[in-house]
N, C-alpha and C positions, 0 to 999 in steps of 0.2 A: 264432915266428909267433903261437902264444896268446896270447904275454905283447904281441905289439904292438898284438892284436885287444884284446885287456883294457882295456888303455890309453889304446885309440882310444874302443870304448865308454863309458869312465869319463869322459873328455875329452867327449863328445856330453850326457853325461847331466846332469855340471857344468852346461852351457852351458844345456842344457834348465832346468834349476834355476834359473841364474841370470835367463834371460831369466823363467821364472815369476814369480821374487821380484821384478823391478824393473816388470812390469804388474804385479802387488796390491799395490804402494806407491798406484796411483790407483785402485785400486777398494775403494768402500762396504763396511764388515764391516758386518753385525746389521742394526738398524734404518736409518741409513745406506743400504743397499744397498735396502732395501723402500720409503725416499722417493725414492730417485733411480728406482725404477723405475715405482712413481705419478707424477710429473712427464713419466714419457716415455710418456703413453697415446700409439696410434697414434691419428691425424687422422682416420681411418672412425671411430673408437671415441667422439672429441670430438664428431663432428657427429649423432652415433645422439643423443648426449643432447636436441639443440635440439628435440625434436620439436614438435608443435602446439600443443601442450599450452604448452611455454614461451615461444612467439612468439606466443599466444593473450595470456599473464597481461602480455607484455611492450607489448604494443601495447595493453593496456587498462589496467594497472594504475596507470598515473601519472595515468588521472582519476578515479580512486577518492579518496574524500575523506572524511574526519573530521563527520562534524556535530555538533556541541558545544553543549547547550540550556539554557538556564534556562527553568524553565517555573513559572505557579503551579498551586496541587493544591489543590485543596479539599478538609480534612479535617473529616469529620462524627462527633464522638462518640457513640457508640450509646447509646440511653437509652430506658425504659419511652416519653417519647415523641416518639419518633422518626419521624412522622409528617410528611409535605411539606405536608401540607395546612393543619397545625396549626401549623407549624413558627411564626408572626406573635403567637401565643397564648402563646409562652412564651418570646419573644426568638430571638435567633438563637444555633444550637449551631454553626455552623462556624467555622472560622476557614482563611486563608489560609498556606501554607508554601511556599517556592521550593524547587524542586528540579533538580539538574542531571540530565539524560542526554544518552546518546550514540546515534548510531547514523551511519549509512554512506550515502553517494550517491554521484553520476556529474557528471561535468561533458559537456554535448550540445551545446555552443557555445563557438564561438571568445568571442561576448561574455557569456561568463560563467551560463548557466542550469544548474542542478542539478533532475537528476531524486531524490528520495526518497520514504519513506511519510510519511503524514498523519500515524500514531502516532508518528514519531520529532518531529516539531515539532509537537506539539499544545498549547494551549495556553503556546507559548513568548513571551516578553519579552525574549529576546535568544538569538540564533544566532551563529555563530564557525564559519569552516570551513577547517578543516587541508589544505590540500594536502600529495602526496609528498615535494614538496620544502619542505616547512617550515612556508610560509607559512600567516599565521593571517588571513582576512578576513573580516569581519562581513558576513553575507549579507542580504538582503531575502526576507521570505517572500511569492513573485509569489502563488500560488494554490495553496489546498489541501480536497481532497473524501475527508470521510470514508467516501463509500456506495465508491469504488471503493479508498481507502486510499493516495491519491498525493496529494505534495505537488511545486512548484513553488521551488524559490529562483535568486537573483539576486545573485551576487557581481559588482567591479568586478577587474580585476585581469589584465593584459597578459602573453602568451604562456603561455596556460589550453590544457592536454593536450584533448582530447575524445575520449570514447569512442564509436567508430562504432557507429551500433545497425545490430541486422540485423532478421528475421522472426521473428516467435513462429506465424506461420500454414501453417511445411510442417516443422515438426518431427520428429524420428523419435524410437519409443522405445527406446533403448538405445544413442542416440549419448553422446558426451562430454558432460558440464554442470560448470563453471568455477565457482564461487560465491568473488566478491574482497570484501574489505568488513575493517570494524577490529574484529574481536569483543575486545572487553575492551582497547578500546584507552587505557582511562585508567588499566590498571596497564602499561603498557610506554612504553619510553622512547625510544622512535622512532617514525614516521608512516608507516613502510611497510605498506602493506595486503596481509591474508594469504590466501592461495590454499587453496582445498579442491577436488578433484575426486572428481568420482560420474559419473554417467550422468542421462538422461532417464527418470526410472522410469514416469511416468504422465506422460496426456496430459487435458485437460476435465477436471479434479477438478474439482466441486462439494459446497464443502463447506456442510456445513447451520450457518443464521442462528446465533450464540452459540458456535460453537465456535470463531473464531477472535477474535481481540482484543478486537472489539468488536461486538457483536450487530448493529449496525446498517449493517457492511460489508458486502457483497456478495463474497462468495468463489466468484464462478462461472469456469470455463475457465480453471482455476489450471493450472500447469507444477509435479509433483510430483518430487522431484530427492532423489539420496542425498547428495550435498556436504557435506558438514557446514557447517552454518549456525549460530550461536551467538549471543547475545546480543550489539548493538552492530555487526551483520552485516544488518537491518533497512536496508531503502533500499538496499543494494548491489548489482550487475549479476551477474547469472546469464548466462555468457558458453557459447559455444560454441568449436568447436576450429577456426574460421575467426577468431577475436578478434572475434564482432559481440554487441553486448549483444541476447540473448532474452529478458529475463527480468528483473524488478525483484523482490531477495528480501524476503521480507516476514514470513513465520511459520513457522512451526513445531508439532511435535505431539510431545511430550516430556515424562515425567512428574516428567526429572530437572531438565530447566530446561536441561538440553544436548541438543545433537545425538544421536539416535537414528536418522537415516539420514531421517527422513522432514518432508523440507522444502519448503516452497511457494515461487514466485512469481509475480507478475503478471507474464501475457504482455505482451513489450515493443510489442505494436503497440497494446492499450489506452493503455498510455503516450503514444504516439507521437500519437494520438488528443486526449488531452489537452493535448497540449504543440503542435499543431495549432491548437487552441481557442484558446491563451494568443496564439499569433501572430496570428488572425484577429478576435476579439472580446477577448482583452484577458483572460481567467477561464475557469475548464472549465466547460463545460458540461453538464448531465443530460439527455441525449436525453428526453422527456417524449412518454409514446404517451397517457395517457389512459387504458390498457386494465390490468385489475387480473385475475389469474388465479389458482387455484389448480390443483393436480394433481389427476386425477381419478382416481378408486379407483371399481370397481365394486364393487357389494356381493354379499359372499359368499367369493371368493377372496383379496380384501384386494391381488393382482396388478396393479399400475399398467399403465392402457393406454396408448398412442399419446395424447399431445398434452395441453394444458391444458385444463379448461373455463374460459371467462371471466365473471367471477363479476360484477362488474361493469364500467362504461363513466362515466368524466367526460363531465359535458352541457359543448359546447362543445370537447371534446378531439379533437386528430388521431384516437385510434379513432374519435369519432361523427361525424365528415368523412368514415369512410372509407368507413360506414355498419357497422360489428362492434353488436353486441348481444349481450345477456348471453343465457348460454346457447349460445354459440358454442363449438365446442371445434377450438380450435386447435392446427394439428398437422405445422406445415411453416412456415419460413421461408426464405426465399432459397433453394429445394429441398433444404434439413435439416432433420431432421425433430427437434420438439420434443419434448425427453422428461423436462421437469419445469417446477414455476413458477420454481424457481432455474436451470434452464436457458435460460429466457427471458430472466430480470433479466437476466445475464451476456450473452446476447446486444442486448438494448435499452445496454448501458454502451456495448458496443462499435462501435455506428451510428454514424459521422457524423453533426453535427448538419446538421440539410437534405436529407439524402440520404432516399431513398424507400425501402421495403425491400417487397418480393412477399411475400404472407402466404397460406396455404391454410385453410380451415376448415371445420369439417364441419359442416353441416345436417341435418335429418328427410331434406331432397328431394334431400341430394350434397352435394360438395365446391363451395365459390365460392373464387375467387380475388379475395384484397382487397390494394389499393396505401396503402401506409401511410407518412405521411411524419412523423417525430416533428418537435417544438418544441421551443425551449428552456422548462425548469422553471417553470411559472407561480409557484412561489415565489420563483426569482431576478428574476423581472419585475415582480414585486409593488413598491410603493410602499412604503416602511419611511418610519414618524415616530419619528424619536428622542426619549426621553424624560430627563429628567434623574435614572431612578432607574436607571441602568445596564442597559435595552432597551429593544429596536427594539419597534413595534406596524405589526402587516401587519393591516389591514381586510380582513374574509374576506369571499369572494363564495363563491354556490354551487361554482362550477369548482374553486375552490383548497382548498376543503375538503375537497369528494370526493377530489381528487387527493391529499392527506393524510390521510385515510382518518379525517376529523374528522367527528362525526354530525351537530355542527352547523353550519347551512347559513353562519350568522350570527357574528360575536363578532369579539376581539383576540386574533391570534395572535400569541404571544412570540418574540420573535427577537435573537439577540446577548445572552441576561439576562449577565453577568458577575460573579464571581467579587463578592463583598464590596459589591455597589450592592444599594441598597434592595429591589428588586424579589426577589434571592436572600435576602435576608436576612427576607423574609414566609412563604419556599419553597417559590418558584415557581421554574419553570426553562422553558429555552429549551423549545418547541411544547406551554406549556401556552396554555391559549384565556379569556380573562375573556368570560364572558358575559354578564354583569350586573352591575353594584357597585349597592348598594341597593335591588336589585329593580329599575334602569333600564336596561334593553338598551344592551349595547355593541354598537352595528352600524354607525356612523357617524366619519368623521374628524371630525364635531365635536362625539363623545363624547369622545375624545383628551382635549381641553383639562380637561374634566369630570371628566375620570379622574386626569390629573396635578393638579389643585385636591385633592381629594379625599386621593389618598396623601398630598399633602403637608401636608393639616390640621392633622394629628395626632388626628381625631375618630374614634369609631368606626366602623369600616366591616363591611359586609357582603357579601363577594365569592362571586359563582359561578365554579365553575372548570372546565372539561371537560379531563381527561388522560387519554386513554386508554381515551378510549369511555365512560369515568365520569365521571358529575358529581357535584363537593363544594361545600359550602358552606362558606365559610372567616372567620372572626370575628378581627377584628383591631380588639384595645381600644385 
């Protein structure tokens, strides 16, 4: 009876054996066995991945685009003298060199407009812009405004992705922030644009005059973001975890020249403001109030108070329509209250142009409330005569002076000077002012002609020049 129990067991255990050995004929040894079992995630585990985050980058990222520049650059050799004034006195030291850059934008229309920055096409003579998928198409540059650092382009080109813009005006801080754009896209060998996430760190950054690109931008009610932002990442969408563009990236603060976590951009409804303008008038507009302000500091604590004083008022300006005067200290708009002169700028970019805005301001005798309706730029309205020495001449009136904070009432303001034409090469440059060539006032369009006889002599001249609150006198033999 043992020995059949024995038997029978050994017979069981066989079988046990062999059915073992003929399943691990189809199963994976080693590595083998650890891709067949990454291949089999479970279908919860696939769909955990898709989160917001990737249907965000997916639904914006094919109208992210390359922007490819030639640009020219004016290079000035440094020398004893190296003076702008002087510069007619001992020939011209610059000379012209093409350079390429890159940087990143959006496509907001089925017929082809590109949102970007002003620095990424500044002074460019040819554009090229890469789409996801390949394609290379020379762009038109529609409109571009250094004070707020956006620029306009214009490609041709049939079934263009567009990236939906959302609100940059109910932000939170600490939600999601997307930053897509091509940082260093001319050492890689593909067009797909690359994704960074961070959060919304800061919200109204105002950052002060010269710390960003260009001194003469206006960096108010920035969107401050940890994303890593990079070089050629400039002009790119600062998206949220809905896929709507907030945000146009634009700079950074970095001592290495990379991302340190602390990166800007322009809220997408100033954009949106713009690219408004381009559809109803054709060009962006400078909401223009007329009203000049600085912060006010009481003395003793060095403690900034509540509002601006307004330091002065253009005669003939929406302020002195509304009836404001110097001395006003303003300190509430649209019921926000103001709390610097670069808190202002940033909100005058952001007006609609025609739109009225409610302003509060304090007096000796109380608070008045004053309706303020900005204009468009009296520089962009101004009359430009072209010259054959490579600029425009705008005849100054009182209005347009003050409103450019020029002391003289009178003169030729310069406008378009250009790279390598006569007038640069005397060095002069765009918003200087001639106020006199040979002791004869320039205040007239039919000093114009007077003026071009003159440069083109070749005799010697004697130029007054206003730049910058200072007047030169400039000798050109």
């Amino acid at each position: 009876m043992i020995a059949r129990r024995a038997v029978l067991f050994a017979l069981l255990g066989l079988a046990a054996l062999g059915g073992w050995l003929l399943a691990s004929r189809d199963r994976p040894e080693g590595l083998g066995r650890e891709l067949a079992s990454a291949a089999a995630q479970p279908a919860s585990i696939d769909e955990t991945r898709r989160n917001a985050i990737v249907i965000a980058a997916e639904r914006v990222g094919p109208a992210v685009v390359s922007v490819n520049v030639v640009a020219t650059q004016v290079v000035r050799p440094r020398s004893f003298f190296d003076d702008p004034f002087f510069g007619g006195m001992f020939g011209p030291r610059e000379r012209l060199r093409q350079v390429e850059g890159l940087g990143s934008g959006f496509i907001v229309s089925q017929d082809g407009y590109i949102v970007t920055n002003q620095h990424v096409v500044a002074g460019a003579t040819q554009i090229v812009v890469t789409l996801m998928d390949g394609r290379q198409l020379p762009a038109e540059l529609v409109a571009a405004d250094d004070l707020t650092d956006l620029a306009v382009l214009k490609i041709d080109g049939g079934d263009l992705p567009v990236a939906p813009l959302g609100k940059s005006d109910d932000l939170l801080i600490g939600e999601w922030a997307i930053a897509i754009g091509n940082p260093f896209g001319y050492l890689l060998a593909d067009r797909n644009p690359s994704v960074t996430v961070g959060v919304i760190s800061a919200l109204g950054r105002d950052i002060r005059p010269g710390q960003g690109e260009n001194g003469e931008q206006v960096w108010s009610n920035m969107i401050q973001t940890d994303a890593a932002i990079n070089p050629g990442n400039s002009g790119g969408p600062l998206v949220n975890s809905a896929g709507e563009v907030i945000g146009v990236n634009s700079f950074i603060f970095s001592r290495s020249g990379g991302s340190i976590g602390l990166g800007f951009a322009i809220p997408i409804d100033r954009a949106k403001r713009a690219l408004a303008d381009i559809v109803e008038f054709g060009s962006i507009r400078r909401p223009w109030t007329g009203l000049h302000v600085s912060t006010e500091t009481p003395p003793g604590n060095g403690r900034l108070s509540a509002g601006v004083i307004v330091t002065r008022v253009d005669p003939g300006s929406p302020a002195a329509a509304a009836g404001l005067r110097e001395g006003d200290l303003l300190v509430e708009a649209e019921g926000e209250p103001i709390g610097s002169a670069l808190d202002w700028e940033g909100r005058v970019l952001d007006m609609p142009s025609g739109d009225s805005v409610e302003l509060v301001v304090q007096r000796a005798d109380g608070p008045v409330a004053v309706t303020l309706t900005p204009e468009e730029d009296p520089l962009a309205r101004a009359p430009r005569i072209e010259t054959p020495f490579g600029a425009d001449v705008v005849v100054l009136t009182p209005t347009l002076a003050s409103s450019l904070g020029i002391r003289s009432p009178t003169g030729f303001y310069l406008d378009n000077v250009i790279p390598g034409g006569g007038i640069r090469n005397l060095g002069l440059q765009t918003g200087d002012v001639l106020l006199a060539l040979n002791r004869r006032s320039l205040d007239s369009e039919d000093d114009v002609g007077w003026l071009v006889d003159a440069l083109g002599s070749g005799g010697p001249i004697e130029l007054y020049v206003e730049r910058g609150g200072v007047t030169t006198r400039l000798l050109i033999r």
